[in-house]
C-alpha positions in Angstrom: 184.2 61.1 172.5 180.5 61.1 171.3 179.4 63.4 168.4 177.8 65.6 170.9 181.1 65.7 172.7 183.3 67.0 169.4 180.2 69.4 168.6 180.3 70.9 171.7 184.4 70.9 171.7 184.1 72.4 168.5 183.7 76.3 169.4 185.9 75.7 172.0 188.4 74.2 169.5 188.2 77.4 167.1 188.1 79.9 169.9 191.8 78.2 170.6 190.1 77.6 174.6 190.7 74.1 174.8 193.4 72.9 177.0 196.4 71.5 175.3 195.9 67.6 175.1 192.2 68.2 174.5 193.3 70.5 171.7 195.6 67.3 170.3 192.7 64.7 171.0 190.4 67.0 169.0 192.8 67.7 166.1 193.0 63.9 165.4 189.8 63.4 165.3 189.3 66.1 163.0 191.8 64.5 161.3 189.9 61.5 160.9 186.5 62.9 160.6 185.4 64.1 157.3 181.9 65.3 159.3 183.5 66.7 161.9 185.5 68.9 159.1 182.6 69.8 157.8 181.3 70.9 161.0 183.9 73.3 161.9 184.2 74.6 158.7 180.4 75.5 158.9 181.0 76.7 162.7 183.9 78.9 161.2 181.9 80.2 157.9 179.2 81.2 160.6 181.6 82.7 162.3 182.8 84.8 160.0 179.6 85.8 159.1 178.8 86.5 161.9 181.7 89.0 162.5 180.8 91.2 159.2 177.2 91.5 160.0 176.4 95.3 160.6 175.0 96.3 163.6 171.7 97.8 162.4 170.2 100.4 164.9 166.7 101.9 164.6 166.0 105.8 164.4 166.5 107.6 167.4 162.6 108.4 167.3 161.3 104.9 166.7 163.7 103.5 169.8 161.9 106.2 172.1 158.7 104.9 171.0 159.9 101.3 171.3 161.2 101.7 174.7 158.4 104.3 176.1 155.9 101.3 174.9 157.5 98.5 177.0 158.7 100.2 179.9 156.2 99.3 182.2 155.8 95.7 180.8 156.7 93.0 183.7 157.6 90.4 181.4 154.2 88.4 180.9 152.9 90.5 178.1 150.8 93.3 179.5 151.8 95.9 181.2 152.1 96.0 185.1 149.0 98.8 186.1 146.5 96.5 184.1 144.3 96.6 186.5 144.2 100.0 187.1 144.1 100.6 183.6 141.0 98.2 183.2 138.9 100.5 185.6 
């Protein structure tokens, strides 16, 4: 396995998704690999982070603005009547 490889194992690895002799292969290797055990331990800090971050909502009055702003964008940065705004 390439370093990309384990990387991209790795989440796979902590989510406890990997079939069972990948799982083994990879626990080896970890065994082995003082970067790779660095790796996951910085993919598991994250993680954890990750799961205590508060979800952080704006006022109800600033969302309406937000969303009455870019309801009629198309995606490309102005909004779709343009044109007929232009005139």
């Amino acid at each position: 396995m390439t370093a990309l490889d384990l990387a991209e194992l790795s989440a796979s690895y902590l989510e406890g998704s990997l079939r069972i002799v990948d799982g083994l292969r990879f626990r080896v290797r970890l065994a082995t690999c003082r970067t790779l055990r660095r790796y996951v331990a910085a993919l598991r800090a994250l993680a954890r982070i990750a799961g205590y971050t508060p979800r952080v909502l704006p006022p109800p009055d600033v969302a309406r603005r937000i969303l009455r702003r870019f309801r009629d964008w198309d995606g490309s940065g102005r909004p779709r009547d343009s044109e007929s705004n232009a005139a």
